[in-house]
DRENMIDREN-821198 format. One line per field, with one value per residue: x, y, z of N, C-alpha, C in turn; residue in three letters. Coordinates in pm, whole numbers, plus 32768, in hexadecimal, padded with zeros to 4 digits. Layout:
residues N
nX = X,...
nY = Y,...
nZ = Z,...
caX = X,...
caY = Y,...
caZ = Z,...
cX = X,...
cY = Y,...
cZ = Z,...
aa = ALA,...
end
This chain:
residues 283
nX = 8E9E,8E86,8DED,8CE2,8CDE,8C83,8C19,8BCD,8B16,8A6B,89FD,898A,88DA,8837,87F1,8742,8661,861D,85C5,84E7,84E6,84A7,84BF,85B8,8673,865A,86B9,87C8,880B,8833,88E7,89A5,89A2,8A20,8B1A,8BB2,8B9D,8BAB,8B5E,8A94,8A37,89D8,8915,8885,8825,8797,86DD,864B,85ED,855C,8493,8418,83B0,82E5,833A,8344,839D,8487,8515,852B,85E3,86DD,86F3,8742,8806,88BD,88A2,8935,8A38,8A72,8A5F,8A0D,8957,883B,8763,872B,86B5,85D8,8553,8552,848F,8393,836A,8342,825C,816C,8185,812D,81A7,81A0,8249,834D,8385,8348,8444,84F0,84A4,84B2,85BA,8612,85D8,864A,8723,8751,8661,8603,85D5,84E1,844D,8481,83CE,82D1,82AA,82A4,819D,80EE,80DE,8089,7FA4,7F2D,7F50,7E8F,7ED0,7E4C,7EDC,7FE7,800D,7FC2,8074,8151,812B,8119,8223,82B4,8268,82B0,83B5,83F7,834B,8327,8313,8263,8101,8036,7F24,7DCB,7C91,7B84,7A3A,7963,787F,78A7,7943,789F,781F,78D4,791D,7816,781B,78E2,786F,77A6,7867,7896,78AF,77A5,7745,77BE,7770,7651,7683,76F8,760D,7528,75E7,769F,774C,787A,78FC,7A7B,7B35,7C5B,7CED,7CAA,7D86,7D94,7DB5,7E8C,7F40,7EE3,7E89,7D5F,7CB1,7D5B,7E2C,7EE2,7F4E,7EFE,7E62,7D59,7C73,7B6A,7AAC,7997,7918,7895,7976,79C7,79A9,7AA6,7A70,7A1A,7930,78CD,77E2,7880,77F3,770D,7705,76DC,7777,77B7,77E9,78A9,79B7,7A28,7B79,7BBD,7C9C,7D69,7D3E,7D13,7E1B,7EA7,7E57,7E2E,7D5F,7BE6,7B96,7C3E,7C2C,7B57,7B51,7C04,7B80,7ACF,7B85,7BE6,7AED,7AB0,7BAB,7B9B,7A98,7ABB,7B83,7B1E,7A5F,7B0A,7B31,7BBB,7C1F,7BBB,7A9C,7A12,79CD,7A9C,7ABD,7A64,7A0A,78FF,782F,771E,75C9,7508,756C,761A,75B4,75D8,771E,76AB,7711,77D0,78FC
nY = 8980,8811,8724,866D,8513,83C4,836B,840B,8492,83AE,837D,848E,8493,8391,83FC,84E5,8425,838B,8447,8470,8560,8568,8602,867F,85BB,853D,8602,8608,8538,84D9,8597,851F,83E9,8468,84ED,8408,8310,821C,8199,8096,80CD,81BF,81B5,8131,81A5,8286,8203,81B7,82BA,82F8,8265,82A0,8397,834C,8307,8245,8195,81ED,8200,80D1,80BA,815D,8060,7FA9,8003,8011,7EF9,7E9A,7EEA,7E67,7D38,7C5B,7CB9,7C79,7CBD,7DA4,7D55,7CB1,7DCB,7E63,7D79,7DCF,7ECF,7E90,7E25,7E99,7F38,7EB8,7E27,7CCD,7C09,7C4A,7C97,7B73,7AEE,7B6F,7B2A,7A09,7A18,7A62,79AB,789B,78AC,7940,78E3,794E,7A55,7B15,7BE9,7B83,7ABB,7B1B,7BA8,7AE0,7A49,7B2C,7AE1,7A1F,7A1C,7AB0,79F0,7951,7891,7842,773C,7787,7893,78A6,7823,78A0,798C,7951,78FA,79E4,7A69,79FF,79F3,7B13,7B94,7CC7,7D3B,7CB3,7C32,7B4E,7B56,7BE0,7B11,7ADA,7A7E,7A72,7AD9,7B60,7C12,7CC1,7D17,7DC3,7E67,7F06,7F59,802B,80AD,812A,81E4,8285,8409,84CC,8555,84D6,8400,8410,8410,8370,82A2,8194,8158,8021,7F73,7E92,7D64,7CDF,7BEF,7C19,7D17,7D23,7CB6,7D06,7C53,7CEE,7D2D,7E13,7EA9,7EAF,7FB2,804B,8039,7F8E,7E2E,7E5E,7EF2,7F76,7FF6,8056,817A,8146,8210,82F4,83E8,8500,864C,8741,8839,899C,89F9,88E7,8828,8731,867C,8634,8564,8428,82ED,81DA,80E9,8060,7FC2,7EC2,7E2B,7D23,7C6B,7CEA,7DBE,7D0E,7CCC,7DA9,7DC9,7D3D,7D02,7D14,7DE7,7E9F,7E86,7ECC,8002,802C,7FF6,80D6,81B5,8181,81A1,8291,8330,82DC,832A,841D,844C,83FE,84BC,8581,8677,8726,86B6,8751,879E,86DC,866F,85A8,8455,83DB,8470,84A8,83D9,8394,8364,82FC,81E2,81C9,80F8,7FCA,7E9A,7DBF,7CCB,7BE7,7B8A
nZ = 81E7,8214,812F,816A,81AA,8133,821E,82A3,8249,8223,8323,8357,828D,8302,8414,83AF,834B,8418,84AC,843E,8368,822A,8166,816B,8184,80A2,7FCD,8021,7FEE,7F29,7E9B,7F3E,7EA0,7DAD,7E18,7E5E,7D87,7D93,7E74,7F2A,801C,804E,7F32,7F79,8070,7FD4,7F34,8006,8058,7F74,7F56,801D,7FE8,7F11,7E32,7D96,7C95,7C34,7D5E,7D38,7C76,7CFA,7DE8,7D36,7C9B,7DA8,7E04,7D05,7D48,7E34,7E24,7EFD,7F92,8022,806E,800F,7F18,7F57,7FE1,7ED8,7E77,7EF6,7E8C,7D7C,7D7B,7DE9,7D37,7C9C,7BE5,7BAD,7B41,7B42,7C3D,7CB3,7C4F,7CD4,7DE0,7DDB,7D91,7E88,7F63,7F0C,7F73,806F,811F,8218,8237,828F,81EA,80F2,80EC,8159,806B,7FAF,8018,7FDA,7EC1,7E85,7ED5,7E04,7D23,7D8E,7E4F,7F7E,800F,8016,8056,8141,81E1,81BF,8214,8345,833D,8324,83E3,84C8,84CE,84B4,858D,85DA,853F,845A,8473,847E,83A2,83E4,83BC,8331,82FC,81DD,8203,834E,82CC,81D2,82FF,8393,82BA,82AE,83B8,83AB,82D6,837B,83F8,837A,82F3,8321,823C,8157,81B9,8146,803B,7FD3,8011,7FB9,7EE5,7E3F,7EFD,7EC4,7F15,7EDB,7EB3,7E64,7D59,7BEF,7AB5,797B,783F,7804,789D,7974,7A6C,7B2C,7B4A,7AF1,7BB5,7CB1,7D08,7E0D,7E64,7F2D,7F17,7E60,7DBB,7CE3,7B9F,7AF1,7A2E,7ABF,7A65,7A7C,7A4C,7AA0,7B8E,7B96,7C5E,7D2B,7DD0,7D23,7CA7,7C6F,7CF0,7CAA,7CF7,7E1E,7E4E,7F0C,7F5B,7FDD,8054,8053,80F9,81BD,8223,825F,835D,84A6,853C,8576,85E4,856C,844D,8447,8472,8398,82C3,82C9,82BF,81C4,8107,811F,80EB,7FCF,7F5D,7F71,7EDC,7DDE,7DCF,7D95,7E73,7F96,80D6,81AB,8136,81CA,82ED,83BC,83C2,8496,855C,8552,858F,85A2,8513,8403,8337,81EF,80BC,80D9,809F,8014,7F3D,7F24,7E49
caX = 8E4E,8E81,8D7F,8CC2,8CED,8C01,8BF3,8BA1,8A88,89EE,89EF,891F,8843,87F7,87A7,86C5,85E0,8608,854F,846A,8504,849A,84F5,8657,86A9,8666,8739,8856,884B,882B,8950,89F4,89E6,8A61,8B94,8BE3,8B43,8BC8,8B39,8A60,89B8,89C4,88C5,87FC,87BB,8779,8686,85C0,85B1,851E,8420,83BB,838A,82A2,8364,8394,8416,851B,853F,854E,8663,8711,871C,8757,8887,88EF,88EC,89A3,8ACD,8A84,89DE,89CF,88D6,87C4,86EC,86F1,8688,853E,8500,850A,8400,832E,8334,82FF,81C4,815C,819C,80DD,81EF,81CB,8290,83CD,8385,836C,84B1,854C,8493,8501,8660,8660,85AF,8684,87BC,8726,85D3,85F0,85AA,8485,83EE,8453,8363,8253,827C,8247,8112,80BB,80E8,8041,7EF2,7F10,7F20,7DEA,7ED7,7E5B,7F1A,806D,8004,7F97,80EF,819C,80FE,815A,82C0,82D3,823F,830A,8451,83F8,82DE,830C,8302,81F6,8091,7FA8,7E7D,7D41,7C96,7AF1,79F3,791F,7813,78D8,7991,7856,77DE,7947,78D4,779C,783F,7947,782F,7780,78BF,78A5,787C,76DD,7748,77F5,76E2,75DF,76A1,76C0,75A4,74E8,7652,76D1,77D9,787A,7995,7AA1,7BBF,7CB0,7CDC,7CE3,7DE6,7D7C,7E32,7F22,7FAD,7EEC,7E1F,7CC5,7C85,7DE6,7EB7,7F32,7EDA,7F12,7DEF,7D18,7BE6,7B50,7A10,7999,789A,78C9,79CC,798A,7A0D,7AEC,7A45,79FB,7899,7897,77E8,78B4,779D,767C,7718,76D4,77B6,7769,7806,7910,7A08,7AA4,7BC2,7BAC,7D00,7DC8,7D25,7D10,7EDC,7EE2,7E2E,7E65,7CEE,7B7A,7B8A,7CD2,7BCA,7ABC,7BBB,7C62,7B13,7A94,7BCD,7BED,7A99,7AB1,7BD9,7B9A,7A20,7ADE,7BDC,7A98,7A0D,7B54,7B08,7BDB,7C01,7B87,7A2A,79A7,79FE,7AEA,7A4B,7A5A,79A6,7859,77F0,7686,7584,74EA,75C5,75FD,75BB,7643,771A,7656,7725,786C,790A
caY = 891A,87B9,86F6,861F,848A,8365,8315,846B,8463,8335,83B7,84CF,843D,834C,8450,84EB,83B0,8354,849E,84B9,85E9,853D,8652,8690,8504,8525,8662,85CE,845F,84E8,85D0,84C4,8394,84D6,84F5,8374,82D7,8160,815D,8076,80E8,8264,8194,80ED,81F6,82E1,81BE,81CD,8360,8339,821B,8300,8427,8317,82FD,81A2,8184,8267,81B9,8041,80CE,8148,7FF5,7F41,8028,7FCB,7E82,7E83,7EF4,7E13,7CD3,7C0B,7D1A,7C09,7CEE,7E09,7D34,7CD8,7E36,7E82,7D6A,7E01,7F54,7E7E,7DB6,7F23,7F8A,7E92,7DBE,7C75,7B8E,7C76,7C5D,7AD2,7AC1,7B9C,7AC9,797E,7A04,7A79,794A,7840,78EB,797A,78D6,7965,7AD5,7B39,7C2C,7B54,7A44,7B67,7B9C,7A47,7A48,7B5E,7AD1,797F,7A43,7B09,79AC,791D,7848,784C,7729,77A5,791F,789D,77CA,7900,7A05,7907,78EB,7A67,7A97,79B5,7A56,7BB5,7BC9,7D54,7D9F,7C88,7BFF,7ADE,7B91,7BC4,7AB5,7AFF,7A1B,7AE7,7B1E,7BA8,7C99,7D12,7D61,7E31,7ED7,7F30,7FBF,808A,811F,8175,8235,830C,848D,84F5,85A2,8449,8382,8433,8443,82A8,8254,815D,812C,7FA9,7F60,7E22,7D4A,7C62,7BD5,7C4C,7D5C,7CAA,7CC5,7CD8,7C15,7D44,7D44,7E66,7E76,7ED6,801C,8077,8040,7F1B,7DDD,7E60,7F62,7F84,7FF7,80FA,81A7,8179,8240,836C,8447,858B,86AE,879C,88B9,89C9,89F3,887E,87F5,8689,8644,8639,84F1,83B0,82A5,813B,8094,8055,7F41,7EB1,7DCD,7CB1,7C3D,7D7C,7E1B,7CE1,7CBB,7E2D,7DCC,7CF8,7CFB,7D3B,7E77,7EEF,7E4C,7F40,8079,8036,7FF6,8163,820A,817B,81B1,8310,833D,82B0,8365,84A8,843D,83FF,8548,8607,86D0,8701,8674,87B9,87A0,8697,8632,8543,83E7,839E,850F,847A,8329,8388,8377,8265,818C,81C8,8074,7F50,7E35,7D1F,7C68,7B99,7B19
caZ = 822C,81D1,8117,81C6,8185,8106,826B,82CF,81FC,8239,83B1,833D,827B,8365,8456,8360,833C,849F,8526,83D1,830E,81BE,80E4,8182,8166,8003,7F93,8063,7FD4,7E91,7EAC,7F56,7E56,7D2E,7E37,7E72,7D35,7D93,7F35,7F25,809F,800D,7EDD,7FD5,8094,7F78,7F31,8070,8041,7F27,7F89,808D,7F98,7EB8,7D93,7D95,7C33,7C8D,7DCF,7CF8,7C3B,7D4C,7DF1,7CED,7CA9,7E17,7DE0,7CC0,7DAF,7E8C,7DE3,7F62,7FDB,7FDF,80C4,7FBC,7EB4,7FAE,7FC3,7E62,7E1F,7F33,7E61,7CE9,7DBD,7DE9,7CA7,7C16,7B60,7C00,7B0F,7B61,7CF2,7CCF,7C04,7D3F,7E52,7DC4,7DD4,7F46,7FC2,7EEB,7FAF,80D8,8123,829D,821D,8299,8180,8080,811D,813F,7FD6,7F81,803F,7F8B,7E43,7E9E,7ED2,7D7C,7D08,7DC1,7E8C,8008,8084,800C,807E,81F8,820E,8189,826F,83AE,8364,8315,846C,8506,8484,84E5,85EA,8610,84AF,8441,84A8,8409,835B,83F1,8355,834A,82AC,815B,8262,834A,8265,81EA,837A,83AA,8243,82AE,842D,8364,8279,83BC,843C,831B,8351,82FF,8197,8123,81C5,810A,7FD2,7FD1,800C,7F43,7E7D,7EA8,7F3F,7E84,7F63,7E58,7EEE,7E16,7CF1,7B88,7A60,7915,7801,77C8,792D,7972,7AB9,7B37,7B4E,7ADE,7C08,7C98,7D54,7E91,7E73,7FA7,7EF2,7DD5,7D92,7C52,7B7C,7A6B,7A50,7B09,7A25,7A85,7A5A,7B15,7B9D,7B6F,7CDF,7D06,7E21,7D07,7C47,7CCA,7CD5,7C62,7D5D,7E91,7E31,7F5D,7F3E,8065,807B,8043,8185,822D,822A,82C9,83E6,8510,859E,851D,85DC,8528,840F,8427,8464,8316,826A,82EF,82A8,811A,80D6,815C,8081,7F44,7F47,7F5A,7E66,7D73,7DD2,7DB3,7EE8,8025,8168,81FD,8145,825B,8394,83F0,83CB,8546,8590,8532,8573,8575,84AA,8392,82E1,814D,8096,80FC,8057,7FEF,7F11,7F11,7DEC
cX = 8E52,8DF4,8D79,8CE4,8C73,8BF5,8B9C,8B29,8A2C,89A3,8973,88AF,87FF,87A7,8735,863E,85C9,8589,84DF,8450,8503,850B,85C6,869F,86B2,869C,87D0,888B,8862,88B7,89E1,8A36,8A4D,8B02,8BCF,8B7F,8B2E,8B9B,8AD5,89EE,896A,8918,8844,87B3,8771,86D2,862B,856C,8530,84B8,83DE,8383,8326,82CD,83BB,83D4,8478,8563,8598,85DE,86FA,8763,8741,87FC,88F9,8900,8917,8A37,8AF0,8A1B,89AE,8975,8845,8725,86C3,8699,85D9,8525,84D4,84CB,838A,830D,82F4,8277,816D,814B,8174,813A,823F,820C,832B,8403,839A,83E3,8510,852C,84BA,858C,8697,8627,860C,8728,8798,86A1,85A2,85D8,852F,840E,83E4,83DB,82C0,8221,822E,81D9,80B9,806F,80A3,7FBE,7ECE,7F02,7ED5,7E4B,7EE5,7EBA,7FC5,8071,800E,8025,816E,8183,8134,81C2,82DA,82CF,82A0,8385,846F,8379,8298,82ED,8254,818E,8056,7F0F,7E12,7CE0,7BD9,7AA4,797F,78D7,7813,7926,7916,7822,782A,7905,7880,77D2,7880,7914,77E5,77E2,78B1,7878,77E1,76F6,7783,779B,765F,762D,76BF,764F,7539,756D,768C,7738,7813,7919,79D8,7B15,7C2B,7CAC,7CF7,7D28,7D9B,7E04,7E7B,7F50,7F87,7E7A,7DCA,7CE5,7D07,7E44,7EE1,7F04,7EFC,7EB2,7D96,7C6F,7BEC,7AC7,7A04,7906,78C7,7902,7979,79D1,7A55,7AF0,7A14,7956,7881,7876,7834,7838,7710,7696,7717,7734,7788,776E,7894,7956,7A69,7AF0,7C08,7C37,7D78,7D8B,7D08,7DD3,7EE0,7E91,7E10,7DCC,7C7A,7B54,7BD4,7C7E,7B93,7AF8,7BD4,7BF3,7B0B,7B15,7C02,7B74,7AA4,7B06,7BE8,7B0B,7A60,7B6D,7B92,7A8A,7A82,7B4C,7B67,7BA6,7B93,7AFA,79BF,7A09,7A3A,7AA8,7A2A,7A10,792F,7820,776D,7624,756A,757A,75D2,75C7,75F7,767B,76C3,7684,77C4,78A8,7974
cY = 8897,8766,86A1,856D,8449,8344,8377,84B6,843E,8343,8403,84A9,83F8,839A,84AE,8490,83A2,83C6,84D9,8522,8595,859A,8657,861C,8524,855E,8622,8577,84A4,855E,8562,8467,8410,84D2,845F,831D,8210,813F,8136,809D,813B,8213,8170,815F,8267,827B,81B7,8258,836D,82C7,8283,837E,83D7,8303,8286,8171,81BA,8233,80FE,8063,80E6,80BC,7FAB,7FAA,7FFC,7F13,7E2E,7EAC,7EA7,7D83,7C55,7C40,7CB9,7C78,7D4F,7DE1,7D09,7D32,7E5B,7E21,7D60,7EBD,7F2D,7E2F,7E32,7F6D,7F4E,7E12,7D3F,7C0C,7BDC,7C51,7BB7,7AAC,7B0F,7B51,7A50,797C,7A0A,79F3,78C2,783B,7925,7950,78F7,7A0C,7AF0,7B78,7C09,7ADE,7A97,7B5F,7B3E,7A28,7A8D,7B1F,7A55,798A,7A95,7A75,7960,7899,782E,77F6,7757,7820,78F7,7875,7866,7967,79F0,793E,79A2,7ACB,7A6C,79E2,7AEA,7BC6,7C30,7D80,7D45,7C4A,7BAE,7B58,7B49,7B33,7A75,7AA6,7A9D,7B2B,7B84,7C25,7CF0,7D5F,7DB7,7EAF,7F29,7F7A,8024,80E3,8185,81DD,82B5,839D,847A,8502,852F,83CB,8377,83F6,839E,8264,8241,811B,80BC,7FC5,7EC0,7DE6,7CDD,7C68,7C1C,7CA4,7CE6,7D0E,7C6E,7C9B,7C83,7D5C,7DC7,7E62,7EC8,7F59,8085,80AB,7FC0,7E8D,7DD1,7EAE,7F34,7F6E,8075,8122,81BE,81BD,82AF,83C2,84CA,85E1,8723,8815,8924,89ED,8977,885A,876C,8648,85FF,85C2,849A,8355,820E,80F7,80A8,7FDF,7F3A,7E36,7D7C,7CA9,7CA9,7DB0,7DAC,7CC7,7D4E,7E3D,7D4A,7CC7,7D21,7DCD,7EC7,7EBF,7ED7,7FE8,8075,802D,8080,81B1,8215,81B6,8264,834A,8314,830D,83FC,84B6,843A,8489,85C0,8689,86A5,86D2,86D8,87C1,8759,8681,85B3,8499,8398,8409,84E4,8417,8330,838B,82EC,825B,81A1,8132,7FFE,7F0F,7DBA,7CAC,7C65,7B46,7AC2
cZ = 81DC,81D4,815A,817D,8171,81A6,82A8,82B7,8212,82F6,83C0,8324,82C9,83CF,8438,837F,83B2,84E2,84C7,838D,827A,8158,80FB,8182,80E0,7FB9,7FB8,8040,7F4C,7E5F,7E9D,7ECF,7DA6,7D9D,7E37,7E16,7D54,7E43,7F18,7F98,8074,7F89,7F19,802B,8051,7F6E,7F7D,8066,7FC4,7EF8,8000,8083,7F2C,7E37,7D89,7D00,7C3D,7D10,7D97,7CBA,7C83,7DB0,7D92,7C9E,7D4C,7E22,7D82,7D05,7E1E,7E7B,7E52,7FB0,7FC9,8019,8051,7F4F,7ED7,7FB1,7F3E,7E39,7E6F,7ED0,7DB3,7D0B,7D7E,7D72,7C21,7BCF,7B8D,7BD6,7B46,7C0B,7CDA,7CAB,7C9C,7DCB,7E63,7DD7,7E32,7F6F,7FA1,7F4C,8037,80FE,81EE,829E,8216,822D,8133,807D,80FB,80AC,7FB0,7FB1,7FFA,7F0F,7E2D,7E9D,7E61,7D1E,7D2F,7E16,7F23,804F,80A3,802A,8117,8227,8214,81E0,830A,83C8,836B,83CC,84C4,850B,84AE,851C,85E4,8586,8452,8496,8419,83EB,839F,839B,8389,82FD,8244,81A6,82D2,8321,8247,8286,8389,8339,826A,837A,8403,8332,82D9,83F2,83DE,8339,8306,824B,8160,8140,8160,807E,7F80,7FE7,7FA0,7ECF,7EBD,7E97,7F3A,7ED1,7EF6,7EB6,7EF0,7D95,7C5C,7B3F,79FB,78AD,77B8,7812,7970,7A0C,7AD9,7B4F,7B49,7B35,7C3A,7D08,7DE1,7ED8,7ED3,7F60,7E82,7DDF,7CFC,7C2C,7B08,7A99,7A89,7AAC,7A5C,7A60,7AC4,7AF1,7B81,7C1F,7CF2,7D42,7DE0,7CB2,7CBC,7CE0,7CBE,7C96,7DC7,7E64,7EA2,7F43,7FC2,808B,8087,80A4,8200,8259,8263,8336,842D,8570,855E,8588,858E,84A4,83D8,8433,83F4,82C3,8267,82CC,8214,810F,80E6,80FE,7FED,7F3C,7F32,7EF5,7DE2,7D78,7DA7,7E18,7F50,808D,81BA,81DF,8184,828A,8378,83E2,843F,8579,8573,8511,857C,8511,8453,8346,8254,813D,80A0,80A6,8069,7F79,7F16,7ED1,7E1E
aa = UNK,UNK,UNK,UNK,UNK,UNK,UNK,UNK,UNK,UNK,UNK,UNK,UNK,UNK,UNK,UNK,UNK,UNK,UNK,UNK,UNK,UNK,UNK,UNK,UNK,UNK,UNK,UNK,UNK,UNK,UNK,UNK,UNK,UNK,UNK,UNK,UNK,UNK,UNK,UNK,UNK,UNK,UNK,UNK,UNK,UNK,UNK,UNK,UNK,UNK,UNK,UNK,UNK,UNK,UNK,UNK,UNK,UNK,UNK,UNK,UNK,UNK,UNK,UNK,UNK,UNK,UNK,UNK,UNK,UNK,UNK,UNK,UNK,UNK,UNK,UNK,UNK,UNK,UNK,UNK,UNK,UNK,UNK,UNK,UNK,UNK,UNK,UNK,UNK,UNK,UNK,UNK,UNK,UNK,UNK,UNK,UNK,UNK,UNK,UNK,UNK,UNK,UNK,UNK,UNK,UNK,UNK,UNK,UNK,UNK,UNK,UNK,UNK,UNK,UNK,UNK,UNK,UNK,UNK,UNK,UNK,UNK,UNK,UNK,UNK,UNK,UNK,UNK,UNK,UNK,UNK,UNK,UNK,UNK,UNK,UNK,UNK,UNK,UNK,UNK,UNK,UNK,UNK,UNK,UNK,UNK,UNK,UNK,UNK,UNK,UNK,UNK,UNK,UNK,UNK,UNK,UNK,UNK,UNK,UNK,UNK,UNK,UNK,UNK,UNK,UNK,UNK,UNK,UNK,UNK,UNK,UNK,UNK,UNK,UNK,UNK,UNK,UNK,UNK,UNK,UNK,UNK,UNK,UNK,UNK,UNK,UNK,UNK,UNK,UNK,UNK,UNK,UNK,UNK,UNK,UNK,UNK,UNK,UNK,UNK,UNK,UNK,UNK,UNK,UNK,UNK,UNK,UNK,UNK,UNK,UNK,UNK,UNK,UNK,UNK,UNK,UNK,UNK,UNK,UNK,UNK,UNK,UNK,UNK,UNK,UNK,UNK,UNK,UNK,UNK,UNK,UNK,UNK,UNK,UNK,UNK,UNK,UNK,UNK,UNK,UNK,UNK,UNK,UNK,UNK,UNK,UNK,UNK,UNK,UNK,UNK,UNK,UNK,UNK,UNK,UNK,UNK,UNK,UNK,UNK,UNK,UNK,UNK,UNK,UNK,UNK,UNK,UNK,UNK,UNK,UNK,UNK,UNK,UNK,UNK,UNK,UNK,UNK,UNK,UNK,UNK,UNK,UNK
end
């Protein structure tokens, strides 16, 4: 039986990703670039496999092996500084956004980026201009950010906390709920709550130990940290707003607690009941 070809491959694979067999994309690419070390597609798509398996350093390397085989790939070089945004390491992304846009400034994601990167540096009008054109460029793939006033944001906050199931309502309440634009970076490049400044939100408060017979439910937490602008860019509307509020908070509280999904309800199964604590402040 003759072996199959780099084209015969990339066929596969593709058909992999296309109908959402993660795992079987990612044995295959990874096979693949070991049979055809110099295909640059074979790299790229190894690269998506293994963005879509979360291992975006692994994925960065990947691309950035792909377009070393192919150094006019301007698009790849936009993706990989949508995975170093992601990953936290935003002087590397700007050094890859400046190069697709100086050479390509009609590439959609690298525009996003730069929007991105315009609001990690506190600069709205070069984020709003940046979000436009991005839109403009690719309709289907981008939208302009929701775009809520403090007062508003808190009212979504405070509908979202009501969505919560009963056992998460109770279990917040009285704990604030603090809204900041953006995550900060201390002066060692290291960011808030040790991930990156794309973070949604966290619950902070004392470690829970990892013991057994430890309840998680009987520690409090200190607070809700939501991050304004990072949940207002993944949504299109202040209903798509108050959905994404209720569905972080929901998961980050049970990311605190270490407890499964399965120990409450759904956070749309139980919109009744009192409210935990509201936000009341906006730095």
């Amino acid at each position: 039986m003759a072996r199959e070809t780099a084209e015969e491959l990339i066929d596969r694979i593709e058909q992999h990703l296309d109908a959402g067999y993660a795992a079987g994309a990612l044995d295959l690419s990874s096979f693949a670039v070991r049979r055809f070390p110099a295909d640059p597609d074979l790299w790229a798509l190894y690269a998506e496999a293994l963005e879509g398996a979360g291992r975006l350093k692994e994925a960065v390397g990947a691309y950035t092996r792909a377009i070393d085989l192919s150094p006019d790939w301007t698009a790849g070089v936009a993706r990989r500084a949508s995975l170093l945004i992601e990953m936290g390491q935003v002087d590397e992304a700007r050094a890859d956004v400046d190069a697709v846009l100086a050479t390509e400034p009609e590439l959609a994601e690298a525009q996003f980026n730069r929007a991105i990167l315009a609001e990690i540096d506190g600069n709205e009008v070069d984020a709003a201009r940046a979000y436009r054109t991005a839109e403009t460029l690719d309709p289907e793939r981008y939208y302009l950010p929701v775009r809520v006033s403090n007062e508003r944001f808190v009212e979504a906050a405070r509908e979202a906390l009501d969505e919560l199931p009963a056992r998460l309502r109770g279990w917040l309440d009285g704990v604030p709920v603090v809204a900041r634009d953006m995550p900060e970076r201390d002066a060692e490049g290291h960011w808030e709550s040790g991930s990156n400044p794309l973070l949604f939100a966290y619950v902070s408060g004392p470690e829970i130990p990892d013991d057994e017979g430890v309840d998680p439910w009987s520690f409090r937490p200190e607070a809700v940290v939501l991050f304004k602008k990072n949940l207002e860019r993944v949504c299109g509307s202040v209903d798509d707003l108050v959905r994404e509020l209720t569905v972080t908070i929901f998961h980050e509280a049970l990311f605190y607690l270490g407890v499964p999904e399965d120990d409450v309800a759904d956070p749309h199964d139980d919109p009744a009941g009192q409210a935990p604590g509201h936000p009341d402040s906006v730095d």
